[in-house]
Structures are given as structure tokens and as C-alpha cells.
N, C-alpha and C positions, 0 to 999 in steps of 0.2 A: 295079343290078338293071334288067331291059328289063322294061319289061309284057308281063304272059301272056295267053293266052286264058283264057275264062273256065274251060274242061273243062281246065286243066293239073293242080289239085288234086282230082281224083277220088277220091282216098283219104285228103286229108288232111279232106276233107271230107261222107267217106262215113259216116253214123252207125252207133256203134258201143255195146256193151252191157257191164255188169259187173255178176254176179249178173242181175239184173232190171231195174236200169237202164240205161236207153237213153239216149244222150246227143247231141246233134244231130250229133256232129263227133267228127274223132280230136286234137283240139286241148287242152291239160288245163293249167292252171296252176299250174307246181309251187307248194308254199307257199315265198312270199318275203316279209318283209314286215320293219316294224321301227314298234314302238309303237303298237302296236298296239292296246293297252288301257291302261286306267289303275292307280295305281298296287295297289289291289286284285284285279287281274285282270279284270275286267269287259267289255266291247265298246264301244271309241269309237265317235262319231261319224265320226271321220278315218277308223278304219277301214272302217267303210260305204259311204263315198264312194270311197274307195280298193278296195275292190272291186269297188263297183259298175261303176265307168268299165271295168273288167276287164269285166267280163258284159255290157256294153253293147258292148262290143269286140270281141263275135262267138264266146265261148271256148265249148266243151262243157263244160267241167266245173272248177272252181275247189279248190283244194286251201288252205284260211284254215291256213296257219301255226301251229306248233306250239304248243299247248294243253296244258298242264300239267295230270297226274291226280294231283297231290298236292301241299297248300298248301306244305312243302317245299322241293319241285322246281321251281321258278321259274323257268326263266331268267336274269329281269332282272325289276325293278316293271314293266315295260313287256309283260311274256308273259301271253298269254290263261290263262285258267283257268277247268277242268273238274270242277274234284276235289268241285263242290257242286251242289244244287239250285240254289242261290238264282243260278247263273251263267246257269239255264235263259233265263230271259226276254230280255235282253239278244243269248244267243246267235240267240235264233228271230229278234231284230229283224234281225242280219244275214244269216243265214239264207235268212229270207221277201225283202230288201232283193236281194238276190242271182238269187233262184231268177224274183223280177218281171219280169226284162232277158232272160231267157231261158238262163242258164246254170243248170248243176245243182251242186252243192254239195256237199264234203267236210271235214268239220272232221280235221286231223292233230294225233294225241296222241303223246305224249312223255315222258319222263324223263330228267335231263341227266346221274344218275349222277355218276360221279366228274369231269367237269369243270366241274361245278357251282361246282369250286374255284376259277375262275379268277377273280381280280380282281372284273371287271366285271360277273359273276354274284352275285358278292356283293353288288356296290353295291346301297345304298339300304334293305338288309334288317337287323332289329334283328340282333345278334350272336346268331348260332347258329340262326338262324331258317333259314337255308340247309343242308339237312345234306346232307354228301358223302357217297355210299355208292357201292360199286362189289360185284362177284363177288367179286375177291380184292383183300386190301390191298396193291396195285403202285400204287405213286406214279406221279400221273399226269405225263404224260412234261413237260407245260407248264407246271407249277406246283411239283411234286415232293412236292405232296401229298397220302398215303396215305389211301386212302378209311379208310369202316367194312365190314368185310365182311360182305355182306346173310345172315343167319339165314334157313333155309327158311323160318318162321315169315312174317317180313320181305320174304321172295321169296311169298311167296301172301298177303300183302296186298297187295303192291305188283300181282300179276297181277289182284285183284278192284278197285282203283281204276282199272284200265287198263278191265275190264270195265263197270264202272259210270260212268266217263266216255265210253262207248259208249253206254251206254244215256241217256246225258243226252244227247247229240248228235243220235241218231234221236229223243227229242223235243223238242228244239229245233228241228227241220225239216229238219236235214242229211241228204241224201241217201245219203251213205256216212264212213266213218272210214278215214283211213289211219293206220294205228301206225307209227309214227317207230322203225326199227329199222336206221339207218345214221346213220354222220355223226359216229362216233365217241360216241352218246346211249347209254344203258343196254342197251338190245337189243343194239347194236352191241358194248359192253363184255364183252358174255357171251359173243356169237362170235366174239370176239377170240382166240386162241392165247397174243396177248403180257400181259393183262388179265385173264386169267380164270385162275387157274391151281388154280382149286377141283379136291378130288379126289371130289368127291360125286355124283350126277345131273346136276348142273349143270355139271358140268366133265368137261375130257378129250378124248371123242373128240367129232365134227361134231356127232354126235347130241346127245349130251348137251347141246354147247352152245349148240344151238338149241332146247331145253327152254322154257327162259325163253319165247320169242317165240311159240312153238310154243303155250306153256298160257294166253298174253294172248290168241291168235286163238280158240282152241277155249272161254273163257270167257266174252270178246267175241259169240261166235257163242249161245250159251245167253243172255245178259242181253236184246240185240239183237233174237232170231228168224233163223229161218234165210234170210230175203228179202233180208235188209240188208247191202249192201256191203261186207264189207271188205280193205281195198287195205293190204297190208304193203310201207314202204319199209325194202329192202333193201340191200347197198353191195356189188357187184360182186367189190371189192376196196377194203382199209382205203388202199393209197398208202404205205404203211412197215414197212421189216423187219421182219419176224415179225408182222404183223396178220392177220386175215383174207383166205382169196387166195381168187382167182376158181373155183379149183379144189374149195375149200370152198363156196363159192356155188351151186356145181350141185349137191354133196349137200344143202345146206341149202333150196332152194328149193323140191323135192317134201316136206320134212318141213312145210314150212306151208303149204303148200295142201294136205294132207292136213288140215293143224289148222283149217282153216278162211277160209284166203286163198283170194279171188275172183279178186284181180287181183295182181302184182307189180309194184315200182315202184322200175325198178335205176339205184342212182347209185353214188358212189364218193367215197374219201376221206374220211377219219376228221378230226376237225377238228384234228389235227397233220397231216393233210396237207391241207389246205384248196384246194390247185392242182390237186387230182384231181377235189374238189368243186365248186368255181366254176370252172370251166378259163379263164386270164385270157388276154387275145391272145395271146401265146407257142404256146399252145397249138393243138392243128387241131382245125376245126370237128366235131363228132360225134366226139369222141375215142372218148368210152364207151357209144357203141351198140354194139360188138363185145361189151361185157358183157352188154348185154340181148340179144343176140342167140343167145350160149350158153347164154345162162340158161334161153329162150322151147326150146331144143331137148330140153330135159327137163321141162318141163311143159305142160299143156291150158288152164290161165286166160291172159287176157289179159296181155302186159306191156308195161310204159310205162316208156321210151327217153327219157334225158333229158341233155343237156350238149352248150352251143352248136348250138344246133340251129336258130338262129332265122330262117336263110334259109330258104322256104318250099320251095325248089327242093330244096336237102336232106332238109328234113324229108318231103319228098314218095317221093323215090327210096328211105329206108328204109323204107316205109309198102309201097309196091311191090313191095320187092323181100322184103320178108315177114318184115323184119329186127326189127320191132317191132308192138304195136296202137296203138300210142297214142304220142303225141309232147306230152311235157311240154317247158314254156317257163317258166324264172322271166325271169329279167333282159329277155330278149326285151318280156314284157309290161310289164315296170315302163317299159323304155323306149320301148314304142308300145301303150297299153292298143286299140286299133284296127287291132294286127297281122291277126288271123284277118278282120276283115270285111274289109281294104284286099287281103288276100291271094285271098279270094273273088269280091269284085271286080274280080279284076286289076290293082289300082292296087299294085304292087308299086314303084314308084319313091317313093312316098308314104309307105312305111314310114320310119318312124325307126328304124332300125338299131340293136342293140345294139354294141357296140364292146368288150366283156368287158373294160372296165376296172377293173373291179371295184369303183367306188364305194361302189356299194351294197349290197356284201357283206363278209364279214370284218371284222375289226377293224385300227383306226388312230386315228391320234389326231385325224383331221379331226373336225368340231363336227357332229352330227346325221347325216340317213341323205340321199344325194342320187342324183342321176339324173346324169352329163353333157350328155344329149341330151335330159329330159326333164325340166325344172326346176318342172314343176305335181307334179310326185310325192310325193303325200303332204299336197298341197295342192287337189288338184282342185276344191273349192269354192270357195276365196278365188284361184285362177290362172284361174278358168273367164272366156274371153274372152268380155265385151260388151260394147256400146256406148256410147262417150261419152257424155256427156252435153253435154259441149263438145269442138268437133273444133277442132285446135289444126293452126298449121303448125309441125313437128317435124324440128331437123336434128340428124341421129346423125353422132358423128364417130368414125371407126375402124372398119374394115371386118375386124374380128375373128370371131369368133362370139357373143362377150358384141353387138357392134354390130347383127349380124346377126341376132339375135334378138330387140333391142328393139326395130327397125326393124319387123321384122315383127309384132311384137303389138300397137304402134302404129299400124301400117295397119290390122289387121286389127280393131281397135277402131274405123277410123273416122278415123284423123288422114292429115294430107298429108305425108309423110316423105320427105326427102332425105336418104342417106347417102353420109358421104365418105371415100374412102380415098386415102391418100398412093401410095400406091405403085399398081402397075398389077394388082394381083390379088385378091381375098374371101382371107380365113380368115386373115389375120396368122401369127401364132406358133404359131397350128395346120399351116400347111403346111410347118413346119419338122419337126415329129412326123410326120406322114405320109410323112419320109424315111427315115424307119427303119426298120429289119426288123422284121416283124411287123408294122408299124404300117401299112404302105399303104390296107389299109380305113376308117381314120380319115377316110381323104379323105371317103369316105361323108356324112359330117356338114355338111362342107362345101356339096356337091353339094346335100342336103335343103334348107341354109338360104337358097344360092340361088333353087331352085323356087320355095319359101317367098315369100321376098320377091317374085320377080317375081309368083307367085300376087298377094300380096295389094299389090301394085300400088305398090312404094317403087320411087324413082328414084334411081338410083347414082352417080356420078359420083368416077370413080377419076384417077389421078393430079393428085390436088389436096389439097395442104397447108392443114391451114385456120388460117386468122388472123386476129387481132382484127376487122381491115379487112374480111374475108370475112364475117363474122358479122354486122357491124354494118352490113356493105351487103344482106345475103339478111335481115334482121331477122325471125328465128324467133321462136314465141311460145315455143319450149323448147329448150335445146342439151342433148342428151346424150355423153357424154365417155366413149369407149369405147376410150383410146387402149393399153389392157393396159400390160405392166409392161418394163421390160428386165432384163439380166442382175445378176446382183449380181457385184460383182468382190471380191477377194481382197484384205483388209487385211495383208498381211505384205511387209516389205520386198523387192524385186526382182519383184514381182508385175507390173512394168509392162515387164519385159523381153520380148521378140522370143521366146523359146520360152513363155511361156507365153498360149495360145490360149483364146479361149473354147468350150464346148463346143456351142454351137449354129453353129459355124464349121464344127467337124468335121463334122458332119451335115449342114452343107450343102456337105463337100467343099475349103471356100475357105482355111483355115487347115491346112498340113503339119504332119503328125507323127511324129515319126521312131522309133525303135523302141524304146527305153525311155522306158515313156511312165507316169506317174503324172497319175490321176484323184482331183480334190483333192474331194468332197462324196460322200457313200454314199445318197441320195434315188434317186428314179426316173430323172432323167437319167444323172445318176453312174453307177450299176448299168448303164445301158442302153447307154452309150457305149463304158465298160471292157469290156461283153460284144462287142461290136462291132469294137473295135480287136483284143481278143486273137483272134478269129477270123480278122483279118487276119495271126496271128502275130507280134505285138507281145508284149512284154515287160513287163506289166501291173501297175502295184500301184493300188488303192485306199485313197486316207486319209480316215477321215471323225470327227470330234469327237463322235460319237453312234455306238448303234450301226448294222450297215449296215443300209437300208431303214428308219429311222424315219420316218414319217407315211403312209409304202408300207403300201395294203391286203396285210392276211397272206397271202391266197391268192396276188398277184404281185410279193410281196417272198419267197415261199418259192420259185416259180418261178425267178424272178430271180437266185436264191441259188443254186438249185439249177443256172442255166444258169454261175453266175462260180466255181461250183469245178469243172466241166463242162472252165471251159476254162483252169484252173490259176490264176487272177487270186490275187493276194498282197492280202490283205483284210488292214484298220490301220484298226479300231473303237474309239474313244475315246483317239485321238490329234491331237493338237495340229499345223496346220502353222505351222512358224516360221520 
């Protein structure tokens, strides 16, 4: 990114209103989050600070992550919850914590419906405490298993908990509520074609089956008062056959602003297709503003554009060109909560970039919820950089990004830091990923953690090996050991023969490969490689002892999947090489 002037974001920084709220900026953050509460549903502290650093970050408007209006409906022990009074207090603490920094505030309600069934939605809940309910009983596609099918009875409580979790929100201090009616959640269930196949009111044609969302807004709007915000997220399109289509979405989008939507708030991707939802690098930037764009040509309320958007230059041009009102950001902000002020500033070289690797989204079997660019996330009280108390001389060795990041929070703490790299360049095993398609904006990362350290004042000193001798002649008061990891090699006999290459040779060109080519792991490089070589018109199989993409976030192992039968690749999941 070059720096702007400061007049380059005139619209993304022009304030903008819904209903009666005014909001400084066209800047919104969609809800992202992960543990948000404990395991009663309640408001952490984590949480508060994790927001906050958001609204100190320069944002218009904050959207707190999906909120459960029925003890139920959970999520996970980790989802907020609305379904009571006694959540009031707690929520005003975040709220009030939020609305102090200058941002305005929406609590997002929800119903996870029939994929409530999954696994990890169950975790943690006594047996039967989670109940699965859907429109009709169709097994859901990831689990294969068949809801309960909601009784109108059932269907008009569930719309007065959605209403009364409304009315908790506006007095807890929330500015507005967005009803969670994409993403594959219960709303989304009902406007599904493929999931809903009631023959009653509730099913059938558009109308019918935007009933459901249609009687949350218009009961929403009675509990509330007619002043009070409310913002329905909707899904452009579900992302797989027979789901909901965009075509559906333009009838359905006048039926709820009719009911009572202020504003609309268009994504995409049902959580079976989750690469429509998180769009992971593969994908191009602003895929699914074209949704919101068709959407905005059939109705007068506001709509909010959301997916990869997080270059300021982009999200500027669709603001301009009339394509959207509002410019939602998750991941952008998880991984710069200081995006909108550095953008306003003109300090656009400063941003930490999002890289849509999807970390912090989807499910995998990595341990907790991370940032790769932004490792205080979720930590911002106990990462928040101060002052030593003793300033130390500090030699980092490995000029990685794990190096280049310690280096830097140790100068910027106050210490005197030397880093060393062997080779003549920053970023290690990172600039071998920035060879790859798709991946060249990675470099990005690179480039910030440079700045970085020269900012905070480390001195580098590259092509030098370090050894014993070296350490115990520069005698640090600390060594840090950042030498990352190497390749793993292949335990099976003839593994050390001349055709068989490592896959970061490919990548960087230095090892041939001829045109029957078998890729021996199904992880993120595996996948990435085989898609690679067969686009070269190679003759491709994949073998992997697991199935393909294990520990791959869902959203860019469905990608991924979706690009290696794209281009015919012979997939060999839970096979043995020998």
C-alpha cells in the first residue's frame, strides 16, 4: 500500500445513518469473534477489551457476535446469551465499554437451528440440552442429522424470543440489533429451497419462506419502538446446489424491509459452504459486493457490503460508485483493530493487512482462535506493549517472522536487540509461501514486520550464522532462538532416491518434475502444490493417511477441494504410502 492523502476516503469516512442512528463513518464491524463469554453465556471480560481496542480503532459501528435467544440454541458454552434478563447487566457493561471509545454498537441475534448438530456445538452441554430443530426434517448436509420439525406453535415462540431478545439489547445500551438470518442459522434454514420443504405458510414459494424472518422483524419492531435499528443479515446466495440464490434474494429483501428492516446486511455462504462466507486467499477481493449491489437496486434502506474488503482503496471505490452504504470488516479488524484510524490518517502502509487465511475462522483442529498477523488477539490486556522494567541487551536469532516479531516487541518495550539471519533476506519460510499463486500478498507481512522493526529501532545483521563462539563473544543478557522448523521427510523405503523432491523445491522452481507426478501429504501445502502442478497440465494424484485437508480451516480446505477436482487431481484419502 503507498500512502494517501488525507481527502482519499471521503466516503468511507462520510457519516452515515440507520433508522435514527448516525454513525461517524461508513466503517462497521461485522460480528467475528470466538469466546466470547463464559460458559453460562454471560459477557467476559476478554470480551471488552477485545472490543474495545475495535472502537478505539476508529470503527462507526460494531456488530458483538451472535447472541443466542434461547437457552437451547447455543452455539458453543462460549456464545453470548440473550434469552434472559439477568444477561441485561453484563451486556450494558459491554455496551456502555464500547459506545465510551466512540463507536456505536449492535448486539447480533441468532438461532443455529439444524446445525446446532454439529459436533462442536454440542460440546460441553449436558445430553439433550442442545436441541436440533429445523423447517423440515432434511438431514443436515454435514452431520446427517435430521432435525425436529418446528410446530407453528414452536415457530411463534421462537419469533417472540427473537423479539424479546431485542428488547433486552436496547436496554442494555445497544444501539441497534442485527438478526442473524444467513450463514446457513435458522432464518437462513427457512429460505433455503433445499431445507425447508414445509407445505404450509412457512414453505414454498419466496414469500412464504421469508415468513419466518419477516414475523422476527415486524415483532422485533413492536417489543423495540419504532426508533430502534434493526439491521437483518441476509446471504445473497447459500454457495450450493439447490440453496437459496441471488435471484431469491431480490424477492426476499423488499419482504423485510417491509417487516421492518432499517438496514440490510448481505453476505453469502451457508456454513456447508463456508469459502463463500470467509472468502480465503484463493479467492478475489470484494467477491460479494455484486450481491449487495443487486440487492441495494430493489430497496431504499441502507446496505452493508461485506467480504474481503479490507483494502481501503477498494472499499472506497464501492462506496463511490454507489455499489454499497456501508463497508463491513471482520477479519480485516481482528487483524488491525487500528485499520479505520491508520486509513483516516493516511498511514495506510501501517496497516496490518489481513491475508484471509482463515485462522480465525471456520473450524480445524488447530488449539484456540488466532490471528497470523496479529498474535494480541484476544489477548489485548496481557499483549498490551509497556515498559521494562529492566532493559536487557537482546540477541534474536532467525530472521523469520516468529524472529521478527520478537525483535520488535522487545525494542519496543525498551530492550537493545540484535537480529540475526543466515541468509541475505527477512521472512524465512515465509517467502517461500509468497511464491505461490494466490499467495503473493503474503509478502505484505513481511514488508509490515520490516517497518516494524526499523521503526522501533533493532539492528539486523544478515548473512551471519550464529555460533557458540558468536554468542559468547556479543554476550547477550537473552538469546532468542527463532530458527523455524525444516521439512519432514518420508519414512518409506526409496524415499531418498533422485525423483523424489521436496515440495518447497517445487515452489521455488529448483527441483524438476516430470509429468506423472504424485503428491505424497493432503494439508495445505499438498493441496496447494497438486493444484499448481496440474494447472501446469501434469498428471496428478494425491495420497494422504488422513482425510484431504485435515487441520485446513473449512472455509480453504473447501476452496482448495473445490479448486483439485476443478482441475481433475486423483485424491487417495486414508491411504498408506509404502
Amino acid at each position: 500500500m503507498q500512502k494517501s492523502k488525507l481527502n482519499t476516503f471521503t466516503e468511507l469516512f462520510r457519516p452515515g445513518s440507520i433508522n435514527l442512528l448516525e454513525m461517524k463513518n461508513r466503517i462497521v464491524m461485522a460480528a467475528v469473534g470466538s469466546s466470547l463469554a463464559d460458559a453460562e453465556g454471560y459477557v467476559t471480560d476478554r470480551a471488552i477489551d477485545y472490543y474495545v481496542e475495535r472502537a478505539k480503532g476508529g470503527v462507526g459501528l460494531i456488530i458483538v457476535k451472535l447472541t443466542s435467544v434461547m437457552k437451547n440454541a447455543r452455539g458453543s458454552r462460549n456464545h453470548l446469551a440473550a434469552y434472559d434478563d439477568k444477561f441485561i447487566p453484563r451486556l450494558s457493561d459491554l455496551s456502555r465499554a464500547i459506545k465510551g471509545h466512540g463507536a456505536r454498537v449492535a448486539l447480533q441475534l441468532g438461532h443455529h437451528g439444524n446445525n446446532a448438530s454439529h459436533p462442536r456445538r454440542q460440546q460441553g452441554f449436558p445430553p439433550g440440552e442442545q436441541v436440533v430443530v429445523g423447517p423440515s426434517p432434511v438431514a443436515y448436509i454435514e452431520t446427517g442429522v435430521i432435525p425436529h420439525e418446528l410446530t407453528r406453535a414452536e415457530i411463534h415462540e421462537l419469533v417472540e424470543a427473537f423479539a424479546s431478545a431485542s428488547r433486552r439489547a436496547k436496554e442494555a445500551g445497544f444501539d441497534a440489533v442485527e438478526i442473524h438470518g444467513a450463514h446457513g442459522k435458522l432464518i437462513s434454514q427457512f429460505l433455503s429451497p433445499y431445507y425447508n420443504r414445509r407445505t404450509d405458510e412457512y414453505g414454498g414459494s419466496v414469500e412464504n419462506r421469508a415468513r419466518f424472518g419477516a414475523e422476527i422483524l415486524a415483532a422485533a419492531r413492536r417489543k423495540a419502538g419504532p426508533d430502534f435499528p434493526l439491521i437483518m443479515r441476509m446471504d445473497g446466495w447459500d454457495g450450493y446446489e439447490g440453496g437459496f440464490s441471488l435471484e431469491e434474494a431480490v424477492t426476499t429483501a423488499p419482504l423485510f424491509v417491509e417487516a421492518g428492516a432499517d438496514a440490510l446486511h448481505i453476505s453469502a455462504g451457508a456454513s456447508e459452504a463456508t469459502h463463500w462466507q470467509f472468502l480465503p486467499y484463493t479467492q478475489e477481493s470484494g467477491g460479494l459486493v455484486h450481491l449487495a449491489e443487486a440487492v441495494k437496486k430493489v430497496v431504499t434502506v441502507p446496505i452493508i457490503t461485506v467480504g474481503k474488503l479490507g483494502d481501503p482503496l477498494l472499499a472506497e471505490e464501492v462506496l463511490k460508485r454507489g455499489r454499497a452504504d456501508f463497508i463491513a470488516l471482520g477479519r480485516p479488524l481482528v487483524a488491525d483493530p487500528c485499520l479505520a484510524n491508520k486509513t483516516r490518517e493516511g498511514r495506510l502502509e501501517e496497516i496490518r493487512s489481513c491475508i484471509c487465511c482463515n485462522n480465525c475462522v471456520g473450524s480445524g483442529s488447530y488449539k484456540g482462535w488466532s490471528c497470523t498477523v496479529n498474535p494480541s488477539v484476544l489477548r489485548e490486556r496481557e499483549y498490551a506493549i509497556t515498559p521494562a522494567s529492566v532493559r536487557k541487551n537482546v540477541m534474536v536469532i532467525g530472521g523469520g517472522l516468529a524472529g521478527m516479531e520478537a525483535a520488535t516487541v522487545c525494542a519496543q518495550r525498551g530492550h537493545t536487540v540484535t537480529l540475526f539471519e543466515k541468509t541475505g533476506e527477512l521472512g524465512g519460510q515465509w517467502n517461500i509461501a509468497c511464491r505461490q499463486e494466490h499467495k503473493q500478498h503474503f509478502a505484505a507481512v513481511t514488508r509490515g514486520l520490516k517497518r516494524e522493526m526499523d521503526d522501533a529501532g533493532v539492528t539486523v545483521v544478515l548473512h551471519t550464522e550464529v555460533s557458540k563462539a558468536l554468542v559468547e563473544k556479543r554476550h547477550p543478557d537473552t538469546v532468542i532462538i527463532a530458527t523455524g522448523a525444516t521439512p519432514a521427510t518420508l519414512p518409506v523405503r526409496g524415499a531418498d532416491r533422485e525423483n523424489v523432491v521436496q515440495a518447497n523445491d517445487v515452489i521455488l522452481g529448483t527441483a524438476p518434475v516430470g509429468n506423472r507426478v504424485v503428491v505424497i501429504g493432503g494439508r495445505h501445502v499438498g493441496m496447494e502444490v497438486a493444484i499448481a502442478l496440474a494447472r501446469q497440465g501434469k498428471d496428478l494424484s494425491l495420497v494422504t493417511r488422513r482425510k484431504v485437508g485435515r487441520d485446513v480451516r473449512k472455509a480453504t480446505r473447501l476452496a482448495l477441494l473445490d479448486m483439485l477436482m476443478e482441475q481433475k487431481v486423483r485424491l487417495y484419502p486414508y491411504f498408506e504410502v509404502v
